[in-house]
C-alpha positions, 0 to 999 in steps of 0.5 A, spaced: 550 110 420 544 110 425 542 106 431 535 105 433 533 110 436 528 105 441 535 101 443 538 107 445 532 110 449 532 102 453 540 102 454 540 109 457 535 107 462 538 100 463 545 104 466 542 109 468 548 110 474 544 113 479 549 112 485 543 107 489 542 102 483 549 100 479 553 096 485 553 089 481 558 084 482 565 085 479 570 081 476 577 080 477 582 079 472 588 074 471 595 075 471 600 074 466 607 075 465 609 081 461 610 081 454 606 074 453 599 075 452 593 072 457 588 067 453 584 072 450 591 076 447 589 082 451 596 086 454 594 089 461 597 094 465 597 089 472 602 084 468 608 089 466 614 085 469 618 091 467 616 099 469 613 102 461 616 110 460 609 113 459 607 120 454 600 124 456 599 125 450 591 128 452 588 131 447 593 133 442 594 128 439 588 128 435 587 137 436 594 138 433 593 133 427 592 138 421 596 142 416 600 146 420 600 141 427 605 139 431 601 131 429 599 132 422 603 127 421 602 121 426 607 116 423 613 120 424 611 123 430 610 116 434 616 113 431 619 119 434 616 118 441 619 111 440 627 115 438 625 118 445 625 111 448 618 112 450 614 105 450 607 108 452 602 113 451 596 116 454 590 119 449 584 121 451 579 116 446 574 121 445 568 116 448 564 122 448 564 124 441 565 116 438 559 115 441 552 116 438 549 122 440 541 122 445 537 120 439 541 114 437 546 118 431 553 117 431 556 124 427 563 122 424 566 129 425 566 135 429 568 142 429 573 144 434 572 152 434 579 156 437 576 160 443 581 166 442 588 167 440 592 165 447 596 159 446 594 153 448 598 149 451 595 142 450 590 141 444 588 146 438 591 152 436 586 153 431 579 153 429 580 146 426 575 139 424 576 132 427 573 126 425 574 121 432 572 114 430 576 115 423 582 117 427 583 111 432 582 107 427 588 110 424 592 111 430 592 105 434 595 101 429 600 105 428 602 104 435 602 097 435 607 098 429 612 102 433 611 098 439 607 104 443 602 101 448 597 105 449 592 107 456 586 110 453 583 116 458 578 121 457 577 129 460 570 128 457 570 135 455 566 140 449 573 143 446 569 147 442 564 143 439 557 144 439 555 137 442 552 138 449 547 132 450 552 127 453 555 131 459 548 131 461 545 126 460 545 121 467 549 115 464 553 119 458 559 117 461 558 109 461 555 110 455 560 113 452 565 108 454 561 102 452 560 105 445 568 106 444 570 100 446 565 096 443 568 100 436 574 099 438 573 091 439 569 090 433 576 092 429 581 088 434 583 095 437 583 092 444 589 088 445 595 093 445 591 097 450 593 096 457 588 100 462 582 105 461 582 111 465 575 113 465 575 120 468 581 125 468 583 126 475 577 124 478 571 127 481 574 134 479 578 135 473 573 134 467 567 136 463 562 131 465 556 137 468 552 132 470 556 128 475 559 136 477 551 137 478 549 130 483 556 133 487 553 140 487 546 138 489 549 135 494 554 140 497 549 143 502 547 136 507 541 139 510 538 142 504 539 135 500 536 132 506 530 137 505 530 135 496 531 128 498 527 127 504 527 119 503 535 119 501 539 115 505 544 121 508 551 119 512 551 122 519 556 128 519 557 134 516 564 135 515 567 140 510 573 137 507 577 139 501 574 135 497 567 136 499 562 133 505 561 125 507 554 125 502 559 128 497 564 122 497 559 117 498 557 119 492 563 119 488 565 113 491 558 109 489 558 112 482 565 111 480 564 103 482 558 103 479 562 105 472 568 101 473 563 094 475 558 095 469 563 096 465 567 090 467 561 086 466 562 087 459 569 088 458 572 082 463 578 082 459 579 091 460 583 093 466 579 100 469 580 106 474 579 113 474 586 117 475 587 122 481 591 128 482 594 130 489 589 134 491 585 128 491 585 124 498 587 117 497 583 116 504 578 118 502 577 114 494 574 107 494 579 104 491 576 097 491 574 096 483 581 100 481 586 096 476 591 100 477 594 108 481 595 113 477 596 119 482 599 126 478 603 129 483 608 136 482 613 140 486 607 145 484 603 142 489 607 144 495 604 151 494 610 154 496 614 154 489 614 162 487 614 163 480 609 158 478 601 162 477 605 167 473 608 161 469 601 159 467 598 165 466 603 165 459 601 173 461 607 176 455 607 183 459 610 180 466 618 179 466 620 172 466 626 173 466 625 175 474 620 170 475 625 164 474 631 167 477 626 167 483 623 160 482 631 157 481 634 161 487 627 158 491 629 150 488 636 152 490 635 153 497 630 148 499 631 143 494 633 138 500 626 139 503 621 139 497 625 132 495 622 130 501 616 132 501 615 129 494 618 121 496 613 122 502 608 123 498 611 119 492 611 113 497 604 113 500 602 112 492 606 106 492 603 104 499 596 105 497 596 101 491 599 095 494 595 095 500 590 094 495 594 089 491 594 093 484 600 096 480 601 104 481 604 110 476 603 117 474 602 119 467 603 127 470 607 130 474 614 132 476 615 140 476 610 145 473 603 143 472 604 148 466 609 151 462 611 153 455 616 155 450 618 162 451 625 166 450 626 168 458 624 160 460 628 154 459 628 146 461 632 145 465 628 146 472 623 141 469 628 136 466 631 136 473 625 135 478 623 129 472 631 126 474 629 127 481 622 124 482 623 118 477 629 116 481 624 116 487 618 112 484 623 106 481 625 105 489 618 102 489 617 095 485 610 096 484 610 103 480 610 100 473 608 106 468 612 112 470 611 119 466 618 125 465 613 130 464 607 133 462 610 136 457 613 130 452 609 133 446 612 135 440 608 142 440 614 144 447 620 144 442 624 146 447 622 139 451 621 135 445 628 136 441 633 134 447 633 127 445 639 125 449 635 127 455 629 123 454 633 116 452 636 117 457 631 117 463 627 113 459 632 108 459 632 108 466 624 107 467 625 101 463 630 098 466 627 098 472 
């Protein structure tokens, strides 16, 4: 299947999302009860009366399904998720390998080449081929059937292939997306997904190079102005942890930029780009956002010992010392990290209110990184899930709440304690 080369020429320069050109009006959606479908039968994360128990499952779900993968075979796996008590997952769609390439080709399969023999923690193990339209085409299905709703996300990353066009391409991310959704809704795809999460842990922590490229031109305010000399520059040049004034302005513009074009198009779609906690919320423009979702870890208060060795997965350390250490530390200033989390936890909730919209986290608790090995167990990051879930449910507005980052079956050790799972996923639930 090939698109016309000249219709693709004319779309990228009509979205171009250059930061002073893509403010156009936006759209606001309607509310509706939960369960009941809103006119257009479409399910939207704004109307959850009752909290979802959310999964991440990233990119896993699609680099992990072959032979000897933990998802080769997706109908059990989703009716295990569902056993688990899970009724909501999070997938990276892929937009960017769905969507055609810069000269109008779509290609159907990719070829994911396993960069060395450390394992991974999310994604491939082995040097494997995907075929990404086929796949949503089979899967969400699927998720209808055993009752899973869905949040589409991406991380826009290579993994692997040799596609490189659309990370740099100015715009690539909005087409990608429009392409995606325009697939998915010519197969009556849409109305079991309930938002869609356009950037991983926005403005950092993905694989778009050409919007990592406009921050960088603009990390050094004076030499921008130099470049640019009929740009208009905010006054200041405050260094922050997440860049300068022009920097945030940037991010700010061109993230509402994305969210208005697209809903445009897809009035019926909620939209928003996920955060981490390194994220400021005072710095985010939240005005276009459809819903929160904030990660945040015990990992995050810098302080946890133990953590950078864990994630190193580094086989010649002794974990055995290394998680004596982290437990002794949790032990004794378990009180004040539960603090600290409910304050930030908290200000998530308020945050979201402030601005009207319903708020979640589809990572978190504990660790940010940990894996199956014989010297580690589960039960630290089982506890810190038992903690923070408990927290979010204080506030009524958080309505998609993950246990871990780690509710893959690939991290058996997490995977197989199905008591646990119903259990936390039946207090989400319940609310």
């Amino acid at each position: 299947m090939t698109i016309s080369k000249h219709k693709r020429r004319v779309f990228i320069k009509n979205t171009s999302l250059a930061a002073s050109a893509i403010l156009v009006s936006g759209v606001t959606s309607a509310t509706t009860p939960f369960l009941l479908k809103s006119s257009n039968s479409q399910l939207k994360v704004s109307n959850l009366k009752k909290p979802v128990a959310i999964a991440m499952w990233d990119y896993s779900w699609i680099l992990r399904h072959h032979r000897y993968g933990e998802f080769e075979n997706w109908e059990r796996v989703l009716e295990e998720l569902s056993e688990r008590g899970y009724n909501a997952i999070r997938i990276d769609a892929m937009p960017q390998f769905v969507a055609a390439n810069s000269s109008g080709d779509i290609e159907d399969e990719f070829r994911n080449v396993k960069d060395g023999w450390k394992p991974a923690l999310w994604g491939n193990d082995y040097t494997m081929s995907f075929r990404p339209r086929e796949a949503l085409l089979e899967f969400l299905p699927k998720c209808r059937k055993y009752g899973i709703k869905v949040g589409l996300a991406t991380w826009f990353m290579r993994h692997g292939t040799s596609r490189t066009d659309i990370f740099m391409e100015e715009g690539g991310l909005l087409r990608a997306w429009d392409e995606t959704l325009d697939f998915l809704k010519s197969h009556e795809l849409l109305d079991n997904v309930m938002y869609v999460d356009l950037l991983n842990e926005y403005p950092n922590w993905h694989g778009y190079d050409w919007f990592k490229n406009e921050m960088n031109k603009r990390s050094d305010i004076k030499q921008f102005k130099l470049d640019n000399p009929d740009a208009n520059v905010p006054d200041g040049n405050s260094k922050k942890s997440l860049g300068n004034l022009l920097q945030q302005e940037f991010y700010n513009d061109f993230i509402k930029g994305t969210i208005k074009n697209l809903k445009r198009k897809y009035p019926e779609m909620e939209f928003f780009a996920s955060l981490d906690s390194g994220m400021d919320l005072k710095r985010i423009d939240l005005s276009n956002f459809e819903a929160l979702d904030y990660h945040v870890w015990f990992a995050h208060t810098g302080k946890i010992p133990g953590l950078g060795d864990v994630s190193s997965r580094n086989q010649t350390l002794d974990y055995r010392q290394i998680y004596s250490k982290l437990k002794d530390y949790w032990k004794e200033y378990r009180g004040s990290l539960i603090e600290w989390m409910d304050g930030r936890i908290t200000d998530i909730a308020n945050t979201a209110a402030n601005h009207d919209i319903v708020c979640g986290n589809t990572e978190g608790w504990g660790p940010i990184f940990w894996f199956d090995h014989p010297e580690l167990d589960w039960k630290w990051v089982k506890e810190s899930a038992d903690v923070c879930v408990d927290l979010a449910l204080k506030h009524d507005n958080y309505k998609f709440i993950c246990t871990s980052n780690f509710t893959h079956p690939q991290f058996k050790g997490m995977w197989e304690d199905v008591i646990w799972h119903q259990q936390i996923t039946s207090r989400i639930k319940n609310g």
